[in-house]
TORVEXNU-146486 format. One record per residue: residue number from 1; z, y, x of N, C-alpha, C, O in turn. Coordinates in steps of 0.2 Angstrom, whole numbers, plus 2048, in hexadecimal, padded with zeros to 3 digits. Each point is the difference from the previous one (the first is absolute). Last residue first. Example, Ala and Ser with C-alpha at 12.3 -4.5 7.8 and 13.67 -1.06 7.14 Angstrom:
<nodes>
(2 (823 7F5 840) (801 806 804) (803 805 7FC) (801 806 803))
(1 (7FF 7DE 7FF) (800 806 7FC) (800 806 804) (803 7FF 805))
</nodes>
This chain:
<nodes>
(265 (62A E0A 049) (7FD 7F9 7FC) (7FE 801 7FA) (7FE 7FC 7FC))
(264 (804 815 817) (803 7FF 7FA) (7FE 7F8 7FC) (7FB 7FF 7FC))
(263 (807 808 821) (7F9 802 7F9) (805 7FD 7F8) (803 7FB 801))
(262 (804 800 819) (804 808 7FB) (7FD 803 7F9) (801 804 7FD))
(261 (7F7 7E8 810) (807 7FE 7FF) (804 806 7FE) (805 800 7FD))
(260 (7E5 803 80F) (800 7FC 7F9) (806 7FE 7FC) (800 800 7FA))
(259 (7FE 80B 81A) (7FE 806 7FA) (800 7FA 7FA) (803 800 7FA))
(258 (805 7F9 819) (804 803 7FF) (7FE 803 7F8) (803 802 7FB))
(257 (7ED 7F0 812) (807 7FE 7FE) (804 804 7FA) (801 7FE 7FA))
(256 (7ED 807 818) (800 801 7FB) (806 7FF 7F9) (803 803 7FC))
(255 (7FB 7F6 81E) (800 807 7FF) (801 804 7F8) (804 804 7FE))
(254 (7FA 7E4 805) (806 803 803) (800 807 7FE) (804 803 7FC))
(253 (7E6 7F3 802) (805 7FD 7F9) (807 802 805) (800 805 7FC))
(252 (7EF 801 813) (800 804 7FA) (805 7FE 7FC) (804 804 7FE))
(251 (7FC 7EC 813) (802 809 801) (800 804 7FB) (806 802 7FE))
(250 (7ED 7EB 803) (809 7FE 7FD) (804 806 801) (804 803 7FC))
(249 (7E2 7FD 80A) (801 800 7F8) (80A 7FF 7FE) (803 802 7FB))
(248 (7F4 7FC 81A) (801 808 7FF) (801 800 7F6) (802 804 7FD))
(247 (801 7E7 811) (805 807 801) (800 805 7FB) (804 802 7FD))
(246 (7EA 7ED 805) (807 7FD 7FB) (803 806 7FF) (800 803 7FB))
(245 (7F0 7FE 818) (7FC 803 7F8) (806 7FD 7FD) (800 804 7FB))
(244 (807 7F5 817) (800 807 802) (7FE 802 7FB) (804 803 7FD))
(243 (7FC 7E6 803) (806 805 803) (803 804 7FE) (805 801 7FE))
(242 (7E4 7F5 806) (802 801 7F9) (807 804 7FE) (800 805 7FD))
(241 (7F6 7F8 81A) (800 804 7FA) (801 801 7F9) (800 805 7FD))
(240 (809 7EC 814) (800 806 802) (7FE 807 7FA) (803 805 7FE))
(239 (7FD 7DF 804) (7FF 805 7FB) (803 807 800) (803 802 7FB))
(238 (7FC 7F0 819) (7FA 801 7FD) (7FF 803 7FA) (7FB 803 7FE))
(237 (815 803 818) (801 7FC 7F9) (7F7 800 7FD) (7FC 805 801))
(236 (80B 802 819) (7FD 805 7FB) (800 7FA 7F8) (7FB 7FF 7FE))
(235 (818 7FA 816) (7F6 802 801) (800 803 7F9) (804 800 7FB))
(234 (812 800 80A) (7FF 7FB 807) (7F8 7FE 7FF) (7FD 7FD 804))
(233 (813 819 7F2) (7FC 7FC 7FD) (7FD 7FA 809) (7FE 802 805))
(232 (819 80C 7F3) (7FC 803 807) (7FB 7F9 7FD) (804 7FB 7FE))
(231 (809 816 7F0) (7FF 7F8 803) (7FA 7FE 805) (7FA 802 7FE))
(230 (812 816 7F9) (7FA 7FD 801) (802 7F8 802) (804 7FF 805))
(229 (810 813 7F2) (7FC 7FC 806) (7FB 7FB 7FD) (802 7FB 7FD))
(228 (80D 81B 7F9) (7FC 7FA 7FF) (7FD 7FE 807) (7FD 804 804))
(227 (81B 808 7EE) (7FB 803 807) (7FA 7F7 803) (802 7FB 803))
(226 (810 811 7E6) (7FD 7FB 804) (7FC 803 805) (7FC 805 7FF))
(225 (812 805 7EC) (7FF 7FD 805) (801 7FD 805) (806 7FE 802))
(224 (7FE 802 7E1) (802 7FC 808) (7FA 804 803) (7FB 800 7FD))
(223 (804 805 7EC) (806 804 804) (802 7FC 808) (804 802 804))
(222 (7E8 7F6 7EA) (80B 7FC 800) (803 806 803) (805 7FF 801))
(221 (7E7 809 800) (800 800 7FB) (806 7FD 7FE) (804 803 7FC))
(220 (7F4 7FB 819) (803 805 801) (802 802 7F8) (806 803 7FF))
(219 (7F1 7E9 806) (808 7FF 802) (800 808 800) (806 801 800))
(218 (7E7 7FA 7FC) (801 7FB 7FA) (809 803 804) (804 802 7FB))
(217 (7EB 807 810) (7FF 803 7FC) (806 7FC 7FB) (801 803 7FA))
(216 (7FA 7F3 81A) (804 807 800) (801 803 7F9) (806 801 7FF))
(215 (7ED 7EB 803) (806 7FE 7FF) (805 808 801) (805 802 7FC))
(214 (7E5 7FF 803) (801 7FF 7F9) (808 7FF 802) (804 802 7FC))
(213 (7EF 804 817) (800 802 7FD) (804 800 7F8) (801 806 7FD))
(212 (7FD 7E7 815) (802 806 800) (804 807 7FB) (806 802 7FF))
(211 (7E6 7EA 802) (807 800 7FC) (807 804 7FF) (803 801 7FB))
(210 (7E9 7FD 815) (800 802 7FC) (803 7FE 7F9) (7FC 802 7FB))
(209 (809 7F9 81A) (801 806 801) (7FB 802 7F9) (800 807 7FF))
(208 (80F 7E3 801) (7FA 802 805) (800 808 7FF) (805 803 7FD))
(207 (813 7F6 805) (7FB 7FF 7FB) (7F8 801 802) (7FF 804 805))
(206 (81F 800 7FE) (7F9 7FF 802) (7FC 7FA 7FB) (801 7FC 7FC))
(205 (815 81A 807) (7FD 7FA 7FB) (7FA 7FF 804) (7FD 804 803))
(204 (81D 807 803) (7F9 7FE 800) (7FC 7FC 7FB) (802 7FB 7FD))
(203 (815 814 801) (7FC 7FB 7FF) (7FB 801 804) (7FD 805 7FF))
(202 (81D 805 7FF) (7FB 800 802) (7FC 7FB 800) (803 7FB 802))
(201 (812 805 7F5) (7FD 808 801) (7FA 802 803) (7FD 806 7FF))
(200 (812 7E6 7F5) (7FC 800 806) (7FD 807 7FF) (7FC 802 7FB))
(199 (816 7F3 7F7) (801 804 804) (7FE 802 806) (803 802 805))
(198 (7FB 7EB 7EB) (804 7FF 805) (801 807 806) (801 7FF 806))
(197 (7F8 7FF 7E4) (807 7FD 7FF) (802 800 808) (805 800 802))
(196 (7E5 809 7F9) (804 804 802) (807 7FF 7FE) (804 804 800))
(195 (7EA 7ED 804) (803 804 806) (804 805 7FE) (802 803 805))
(194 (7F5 7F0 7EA) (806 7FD 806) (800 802 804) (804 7FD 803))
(193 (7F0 80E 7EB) (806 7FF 7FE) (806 7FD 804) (806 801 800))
(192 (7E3 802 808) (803 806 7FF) (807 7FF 7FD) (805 802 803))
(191 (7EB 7EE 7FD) (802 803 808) (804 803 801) (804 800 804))
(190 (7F2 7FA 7E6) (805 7FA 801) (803 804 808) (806 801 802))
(189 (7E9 80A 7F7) (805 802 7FA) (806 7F8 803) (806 801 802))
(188 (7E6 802 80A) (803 808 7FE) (805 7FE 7FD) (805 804 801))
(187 (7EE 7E9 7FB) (805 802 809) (802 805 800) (806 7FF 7FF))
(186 (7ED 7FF 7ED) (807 7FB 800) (804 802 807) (806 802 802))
(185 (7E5 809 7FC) (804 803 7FC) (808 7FC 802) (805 802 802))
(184 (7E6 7F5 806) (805 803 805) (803 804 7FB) (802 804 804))
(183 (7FE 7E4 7F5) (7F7 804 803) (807 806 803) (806 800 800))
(182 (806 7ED 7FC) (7FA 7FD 7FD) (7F8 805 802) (7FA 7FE 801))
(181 (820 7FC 807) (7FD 806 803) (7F9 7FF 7FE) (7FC 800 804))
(180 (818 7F3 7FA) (7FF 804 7F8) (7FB 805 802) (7FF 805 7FD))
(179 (80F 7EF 814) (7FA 7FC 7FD) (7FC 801 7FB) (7FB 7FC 7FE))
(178 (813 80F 816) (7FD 801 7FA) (7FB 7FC 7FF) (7FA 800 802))
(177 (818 801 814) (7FA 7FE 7FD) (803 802 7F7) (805 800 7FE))
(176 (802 803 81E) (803 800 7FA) (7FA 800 7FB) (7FC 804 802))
(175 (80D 7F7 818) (7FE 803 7FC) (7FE 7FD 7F8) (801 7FA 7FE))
(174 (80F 807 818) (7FD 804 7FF) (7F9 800 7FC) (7FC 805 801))
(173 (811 7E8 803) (804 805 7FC) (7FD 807 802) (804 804 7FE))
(172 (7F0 7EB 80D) (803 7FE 7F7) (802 806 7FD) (7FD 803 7FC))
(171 (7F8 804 81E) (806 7FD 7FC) (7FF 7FE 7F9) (7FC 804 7FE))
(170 (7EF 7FF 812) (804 801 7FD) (805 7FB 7FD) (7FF 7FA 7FE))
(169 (7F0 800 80E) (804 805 807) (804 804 7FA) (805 804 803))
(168 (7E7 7F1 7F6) (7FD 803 806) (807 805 802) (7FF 806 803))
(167 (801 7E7 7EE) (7FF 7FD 806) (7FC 806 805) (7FD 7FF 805))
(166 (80E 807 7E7) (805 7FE 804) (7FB 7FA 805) (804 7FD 804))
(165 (7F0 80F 7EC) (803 806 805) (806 7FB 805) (800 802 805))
(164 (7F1 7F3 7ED) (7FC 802 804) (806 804 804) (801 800 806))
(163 (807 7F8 7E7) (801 7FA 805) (7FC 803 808) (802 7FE 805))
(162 (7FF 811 7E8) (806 7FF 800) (801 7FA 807) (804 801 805))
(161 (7E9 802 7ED) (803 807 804) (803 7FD 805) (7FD 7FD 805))
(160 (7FF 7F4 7EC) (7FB 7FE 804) (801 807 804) (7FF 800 806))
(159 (80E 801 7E7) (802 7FA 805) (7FB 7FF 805) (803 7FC 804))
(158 (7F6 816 7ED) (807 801 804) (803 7FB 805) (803 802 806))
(157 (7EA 7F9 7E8) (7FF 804 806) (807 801 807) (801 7FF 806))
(156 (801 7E8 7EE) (7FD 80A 7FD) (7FD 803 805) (800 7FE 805))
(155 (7FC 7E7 7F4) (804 805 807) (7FE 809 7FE) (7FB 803 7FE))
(154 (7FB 7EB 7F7) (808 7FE 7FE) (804 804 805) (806 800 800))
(153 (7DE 807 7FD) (804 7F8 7FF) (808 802 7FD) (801 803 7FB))
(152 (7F0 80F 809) (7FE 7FC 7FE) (802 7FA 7FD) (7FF 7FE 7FA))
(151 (813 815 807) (7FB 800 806) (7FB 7FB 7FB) (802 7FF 7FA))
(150 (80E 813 7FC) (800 7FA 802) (7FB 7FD 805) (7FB 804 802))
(149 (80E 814 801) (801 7FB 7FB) (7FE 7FA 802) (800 7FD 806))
(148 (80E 818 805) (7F8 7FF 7FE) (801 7FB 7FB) (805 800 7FD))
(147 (808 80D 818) (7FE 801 7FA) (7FD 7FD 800) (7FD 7FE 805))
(146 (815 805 80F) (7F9 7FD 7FB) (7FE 800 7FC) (800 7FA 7FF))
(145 (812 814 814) (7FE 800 7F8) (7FA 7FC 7FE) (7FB 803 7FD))
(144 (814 800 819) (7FB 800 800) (800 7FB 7F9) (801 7FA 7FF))
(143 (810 818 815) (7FD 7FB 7F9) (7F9 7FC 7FE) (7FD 800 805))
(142 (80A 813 80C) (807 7FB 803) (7FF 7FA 7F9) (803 7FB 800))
(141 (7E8 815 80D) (804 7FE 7F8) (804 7FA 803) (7FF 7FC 804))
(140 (7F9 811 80C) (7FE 804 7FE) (802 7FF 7F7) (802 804 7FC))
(139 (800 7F0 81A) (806 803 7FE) (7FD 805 7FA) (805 803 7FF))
(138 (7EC 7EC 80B) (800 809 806) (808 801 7FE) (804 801 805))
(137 (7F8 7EC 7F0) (7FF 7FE 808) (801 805 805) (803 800 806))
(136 (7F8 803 7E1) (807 7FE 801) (802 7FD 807) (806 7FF 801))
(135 (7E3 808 7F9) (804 804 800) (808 7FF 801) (803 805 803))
(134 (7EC 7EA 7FE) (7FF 806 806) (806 805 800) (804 801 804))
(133 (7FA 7F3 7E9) (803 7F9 806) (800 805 806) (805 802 803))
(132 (7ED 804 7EA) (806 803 7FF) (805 7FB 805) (806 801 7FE))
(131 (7E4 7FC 804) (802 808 803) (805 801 7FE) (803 805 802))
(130 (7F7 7E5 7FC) (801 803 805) (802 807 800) (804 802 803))
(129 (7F8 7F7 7E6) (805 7FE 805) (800 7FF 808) (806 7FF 802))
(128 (7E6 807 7F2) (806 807 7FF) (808 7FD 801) (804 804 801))
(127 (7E7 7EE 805) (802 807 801) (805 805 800) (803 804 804))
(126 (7FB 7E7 7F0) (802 800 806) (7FD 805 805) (803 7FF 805))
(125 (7F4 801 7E5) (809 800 800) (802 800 807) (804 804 802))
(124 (7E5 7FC 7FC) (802 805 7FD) (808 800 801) (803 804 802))
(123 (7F2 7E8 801) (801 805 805) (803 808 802) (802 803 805))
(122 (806 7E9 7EA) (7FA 804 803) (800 802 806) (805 801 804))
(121 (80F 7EC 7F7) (7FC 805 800) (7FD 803 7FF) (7FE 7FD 806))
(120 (808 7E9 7F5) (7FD 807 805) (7FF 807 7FE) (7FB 801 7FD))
(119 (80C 7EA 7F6) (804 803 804) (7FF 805 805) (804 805 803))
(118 (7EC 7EB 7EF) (806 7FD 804) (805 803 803) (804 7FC 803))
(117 (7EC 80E 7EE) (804 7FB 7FD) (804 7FC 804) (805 7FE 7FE))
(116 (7F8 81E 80A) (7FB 7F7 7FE) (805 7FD 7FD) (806 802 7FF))
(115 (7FF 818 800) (801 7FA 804) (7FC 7FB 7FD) (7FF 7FF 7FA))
(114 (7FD 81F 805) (800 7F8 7FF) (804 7FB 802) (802 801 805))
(113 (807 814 7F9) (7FA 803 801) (801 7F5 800) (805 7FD 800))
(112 (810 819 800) (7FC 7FA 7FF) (7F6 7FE 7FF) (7FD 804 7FE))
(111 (817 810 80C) (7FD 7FE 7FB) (7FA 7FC 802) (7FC 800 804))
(110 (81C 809 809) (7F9 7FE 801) (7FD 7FD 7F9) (803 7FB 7FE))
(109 (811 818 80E) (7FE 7FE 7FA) (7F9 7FB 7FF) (7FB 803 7FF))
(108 (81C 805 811) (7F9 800 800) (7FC 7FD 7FA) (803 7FA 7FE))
(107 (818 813 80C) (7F9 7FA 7FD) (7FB 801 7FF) (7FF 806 800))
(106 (810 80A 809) (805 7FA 800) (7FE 7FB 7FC) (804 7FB 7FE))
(105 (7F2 816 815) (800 7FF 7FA) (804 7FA 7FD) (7FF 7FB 802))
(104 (7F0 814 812) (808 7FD 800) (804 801 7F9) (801 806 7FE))
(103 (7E4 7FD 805) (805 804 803) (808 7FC 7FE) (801 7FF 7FA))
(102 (7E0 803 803) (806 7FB 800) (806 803 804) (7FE 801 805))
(101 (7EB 805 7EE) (805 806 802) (808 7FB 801) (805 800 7FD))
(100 (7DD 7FE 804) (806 7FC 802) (805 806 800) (800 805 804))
(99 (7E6 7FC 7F4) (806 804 803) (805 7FB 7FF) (800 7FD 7FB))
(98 (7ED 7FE 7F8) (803 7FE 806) (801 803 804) (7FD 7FE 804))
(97 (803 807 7E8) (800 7FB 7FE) (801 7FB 806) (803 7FB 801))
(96 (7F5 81F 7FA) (806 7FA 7FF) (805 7FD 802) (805 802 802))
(95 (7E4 803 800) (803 802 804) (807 801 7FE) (804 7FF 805))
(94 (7EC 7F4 7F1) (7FF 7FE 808) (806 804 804) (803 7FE 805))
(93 (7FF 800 7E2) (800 7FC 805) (800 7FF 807) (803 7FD 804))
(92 (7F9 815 7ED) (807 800 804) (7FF 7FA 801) (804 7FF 804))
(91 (7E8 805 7F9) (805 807 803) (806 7FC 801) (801 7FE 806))
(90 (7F4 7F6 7E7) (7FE 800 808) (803 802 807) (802 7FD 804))
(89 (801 80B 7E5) (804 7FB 801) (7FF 7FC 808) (804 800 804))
(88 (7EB 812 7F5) (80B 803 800) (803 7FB 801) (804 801 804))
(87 (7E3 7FC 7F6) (802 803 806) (808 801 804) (802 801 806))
(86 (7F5 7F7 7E5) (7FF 7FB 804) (803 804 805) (805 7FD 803))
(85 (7F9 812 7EB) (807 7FD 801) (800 7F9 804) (805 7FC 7FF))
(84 (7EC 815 805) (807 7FF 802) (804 7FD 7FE) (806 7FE 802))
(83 (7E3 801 7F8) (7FF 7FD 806) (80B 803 802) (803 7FD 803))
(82 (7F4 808 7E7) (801 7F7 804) (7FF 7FF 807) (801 7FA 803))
(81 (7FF 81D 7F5) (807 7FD 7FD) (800 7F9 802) (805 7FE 802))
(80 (7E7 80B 805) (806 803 803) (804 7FF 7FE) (804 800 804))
(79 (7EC 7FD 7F1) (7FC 7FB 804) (807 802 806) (801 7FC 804))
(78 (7FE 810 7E7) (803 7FA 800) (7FC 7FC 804) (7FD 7FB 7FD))
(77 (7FE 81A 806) (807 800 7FE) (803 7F8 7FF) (805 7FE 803))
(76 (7E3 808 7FE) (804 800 806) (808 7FE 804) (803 7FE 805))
(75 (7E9 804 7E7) (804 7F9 801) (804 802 807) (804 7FC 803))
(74 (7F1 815 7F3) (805 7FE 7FC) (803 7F9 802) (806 7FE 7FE))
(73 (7E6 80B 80D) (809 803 803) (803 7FE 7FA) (806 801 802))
(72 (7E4 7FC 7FE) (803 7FC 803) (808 7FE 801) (805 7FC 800))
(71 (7E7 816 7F9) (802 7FB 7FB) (804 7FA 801) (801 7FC 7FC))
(70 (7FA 815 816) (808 800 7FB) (7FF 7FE 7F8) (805 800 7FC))
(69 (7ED 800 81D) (804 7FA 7FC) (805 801 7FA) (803 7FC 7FD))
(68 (7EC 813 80D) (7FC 7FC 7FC) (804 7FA 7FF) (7FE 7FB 7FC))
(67 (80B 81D 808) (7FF 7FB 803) (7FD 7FA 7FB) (802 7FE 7FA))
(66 (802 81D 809) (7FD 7FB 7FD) (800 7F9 803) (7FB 7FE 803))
(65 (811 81E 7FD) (7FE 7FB 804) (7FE 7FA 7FB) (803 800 7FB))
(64 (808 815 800) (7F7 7FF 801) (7FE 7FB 801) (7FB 7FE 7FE))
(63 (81D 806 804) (7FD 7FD 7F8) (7F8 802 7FE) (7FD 7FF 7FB))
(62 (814 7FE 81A) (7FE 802 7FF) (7FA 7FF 7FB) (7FA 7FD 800))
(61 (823 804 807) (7F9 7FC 7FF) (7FA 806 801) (801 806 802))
(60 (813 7FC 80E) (7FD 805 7F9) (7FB 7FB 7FE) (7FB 7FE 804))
(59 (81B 7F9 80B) (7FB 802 7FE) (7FC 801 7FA) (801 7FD 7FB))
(58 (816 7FA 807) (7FD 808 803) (7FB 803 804) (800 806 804))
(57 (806 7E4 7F1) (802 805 7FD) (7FF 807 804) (7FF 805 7FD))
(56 (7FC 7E8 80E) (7F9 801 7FB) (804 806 7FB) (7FC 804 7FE))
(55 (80F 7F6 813) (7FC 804 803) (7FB 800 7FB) (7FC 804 7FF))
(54 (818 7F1 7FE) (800 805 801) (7FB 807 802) (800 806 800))
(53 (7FF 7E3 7FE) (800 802 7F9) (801 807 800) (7FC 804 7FC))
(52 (804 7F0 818) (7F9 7FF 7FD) (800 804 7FB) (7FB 804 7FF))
(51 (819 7F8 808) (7FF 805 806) (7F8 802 7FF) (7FD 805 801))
(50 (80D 7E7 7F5) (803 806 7FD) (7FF 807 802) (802 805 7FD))
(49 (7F8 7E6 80E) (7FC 800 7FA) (802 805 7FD) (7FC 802 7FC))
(48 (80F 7FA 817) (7F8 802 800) (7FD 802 7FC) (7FD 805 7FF))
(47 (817 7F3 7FF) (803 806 802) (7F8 804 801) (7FF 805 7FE))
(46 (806 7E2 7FE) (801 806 7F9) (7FE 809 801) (7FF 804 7FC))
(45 (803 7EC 818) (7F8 7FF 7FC) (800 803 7F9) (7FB 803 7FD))
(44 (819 7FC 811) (7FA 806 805) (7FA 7FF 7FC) (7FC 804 801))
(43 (816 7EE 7F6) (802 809 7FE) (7FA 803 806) (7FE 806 7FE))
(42 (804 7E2 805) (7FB 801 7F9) (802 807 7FE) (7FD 801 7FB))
(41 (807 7FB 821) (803 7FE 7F9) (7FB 801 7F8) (7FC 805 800))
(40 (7FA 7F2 81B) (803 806 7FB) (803 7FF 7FD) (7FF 7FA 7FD))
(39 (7FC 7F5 80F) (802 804 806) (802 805 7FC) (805 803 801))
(38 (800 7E5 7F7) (7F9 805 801) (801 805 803) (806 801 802))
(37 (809 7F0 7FC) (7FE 7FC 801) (7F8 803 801) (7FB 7FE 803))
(36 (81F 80A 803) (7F9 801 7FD) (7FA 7FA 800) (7FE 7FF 805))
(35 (81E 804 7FE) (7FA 7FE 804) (7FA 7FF 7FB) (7FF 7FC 7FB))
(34 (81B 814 808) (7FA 7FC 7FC) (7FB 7FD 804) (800 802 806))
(33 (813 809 805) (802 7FD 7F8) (7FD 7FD 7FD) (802 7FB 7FC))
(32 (7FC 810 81A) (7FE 7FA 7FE) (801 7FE 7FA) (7FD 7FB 7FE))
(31 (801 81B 80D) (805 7FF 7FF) (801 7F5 800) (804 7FE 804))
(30 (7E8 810 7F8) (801 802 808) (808 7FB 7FE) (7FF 7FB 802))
(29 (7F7 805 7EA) (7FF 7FC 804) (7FF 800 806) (7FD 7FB 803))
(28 (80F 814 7EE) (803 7F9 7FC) (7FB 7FB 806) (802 7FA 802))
(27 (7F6 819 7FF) (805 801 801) (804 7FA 800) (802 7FF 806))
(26 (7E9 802 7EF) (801 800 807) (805 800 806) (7FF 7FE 806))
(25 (804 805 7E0) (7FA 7F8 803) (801 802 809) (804 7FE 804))
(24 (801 816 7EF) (807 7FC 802) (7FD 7F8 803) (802 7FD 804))
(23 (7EB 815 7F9) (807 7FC 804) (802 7FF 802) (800 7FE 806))
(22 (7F7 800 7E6) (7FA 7FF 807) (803 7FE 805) (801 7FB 803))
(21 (808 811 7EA) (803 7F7 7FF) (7FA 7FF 806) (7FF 7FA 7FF))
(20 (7FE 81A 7FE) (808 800 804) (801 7F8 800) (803 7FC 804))
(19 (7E8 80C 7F2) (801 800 807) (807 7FF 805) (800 7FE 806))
(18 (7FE 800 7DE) (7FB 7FA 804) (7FF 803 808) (7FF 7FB 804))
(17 (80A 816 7EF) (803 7FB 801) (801 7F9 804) (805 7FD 803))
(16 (7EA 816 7FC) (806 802 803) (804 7FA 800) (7FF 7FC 805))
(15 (7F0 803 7ED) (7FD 7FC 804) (806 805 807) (800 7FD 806))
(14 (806 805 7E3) (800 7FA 801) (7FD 7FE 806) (802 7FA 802))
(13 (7FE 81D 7F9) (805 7FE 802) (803 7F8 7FD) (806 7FE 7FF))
(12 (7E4 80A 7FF) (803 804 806) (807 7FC 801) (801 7FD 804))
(11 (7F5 7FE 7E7) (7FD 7FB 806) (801 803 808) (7FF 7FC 805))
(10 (807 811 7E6) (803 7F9 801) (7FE 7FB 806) (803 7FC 803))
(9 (7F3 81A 7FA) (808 802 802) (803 7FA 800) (804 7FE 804))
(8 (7E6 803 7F4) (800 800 807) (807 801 803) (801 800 806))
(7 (7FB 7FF 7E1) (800 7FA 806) (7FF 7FE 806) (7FF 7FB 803))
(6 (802 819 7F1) (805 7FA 7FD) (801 7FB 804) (805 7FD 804))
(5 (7EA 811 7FD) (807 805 803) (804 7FA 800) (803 7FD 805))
(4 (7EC 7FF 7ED) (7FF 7FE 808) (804 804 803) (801 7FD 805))
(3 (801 807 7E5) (802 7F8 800) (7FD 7FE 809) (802 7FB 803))
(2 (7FA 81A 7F7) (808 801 7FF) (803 7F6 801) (804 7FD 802))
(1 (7E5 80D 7F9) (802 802 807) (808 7FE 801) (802 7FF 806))
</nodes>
């Protein structure tokens, strides 16, 4: 009895917690600071499921009861560990991932993504340099930081950035590239070192929105916050989903990282 006490008091005042970050979400969107890209935050959906636990923990089983499934129920536990850990990474992508938290800032951070043999862009790429060209236009980034690597051909990612942003209205000298920005550990790590020689206090980063999620996580770890904007996408990409099934497995290798690198050789 003592272990459902237990954990009816944890998931009580976790699913308290998960209401207040509910919210402050909504609060933060009467206000306009945020633009939601779903209409709930992923703390109202923890909140439910927490609020579920709560209610199985304090109800009285009923150990007469018979169900003709419970040679069944041994798989149930791990038909529920895999479906969240697909399920969590997802979450914060959608809800995440595109919430827009863009706000007046002294660079913006845009990560790399294909360029052609000839020099062109992706589409994928030249999304997220419009949106970060949008942003520098609102006044919202006085910078604008290019990440990436090599492209296809003989033209980098960066330089093929770089050329898109000053024919859409951007200064030269406003902005500034990383060609060492090989996958997104290296950006985190190269971005951070040069914005913070140049004493930039505030960052945006953009990126598609399911990308989002890992990049937060990669720079809150460097100690750099960031406040992440969605790249406004110009049609639905076709390897969309692979994308997204890539994420969820790269997610975990982030999330996990830590424990491996602390584990004893």
């Amino acid at each position: 009895m003592w272990r459902r006490g237990l954990t009816a008091g944890c998931a009580a005042a976790l699913c308290l917690a998960a209401l207040a970050n509910t919210a402050q979400f909504y609060i933060l969107l009467a206000r306009g600071s945020v633009s939601a890209g779903m209409p709930i935050p992923l703390s109202s959906l923890v909140g439910a499921a927490l609020a579920a636990i709560l209610v199985a923990c304090l109800r009285v089983p009923n150990v007469a009861h018979y169900s003709p499934f419970a040679s069944h129920q041994s798989f149930l536990p791990l038909a529920v560990c895999v479906g969240c850990l697909v399920a969590f990474p997802l979450a914060q992508m959608f809800f995440f991932g595109k919430t827009d938290y863009r706000r007046p800032a002294d660079a913006a951070v845009v990560l790399g993504a294909r360029v052609y043999a000839d020099g062109r862009p992706s589409d994928a790429l030249a999304d997220r340099v419009r949106t970060a060209c949008q942003l520098y236009h609102q006044g919202m980034a006085k910078k604008l930081l290019f990440s990436g690597g090599p492209g296809d051909g003989a033209i980098h990612e960066t330089q093929s950035m770089k050329r898109l942003a000053i024919q859409l209205g951007v200064k030269a000298d406003d902005i500034l590239v990383d060609e060492a920005g090989l996958n997104t550990q290296a950006t985190v790590e190269n971005s951070s070192a040069l914005l913070s020689r140049l004493h930039a206090s505030r960052i945006l980063v953009v990126s598609h929105f399911y990308h989002l999620p890992r990049i937060k996580l990669a720079y809150q770890r460097a100690g750099c916050e960031v406040y992440t904007v969605p790249a406004r996408e110009s049609y639905l990409l076709r390897q969309m989903p692979y994308n997204i099934l890539r994420e969820v497995a790269a997610l975990w290798v982030y999330y996990l990282r830590p424990l491996a690198a602390s584990s004893p050789s």
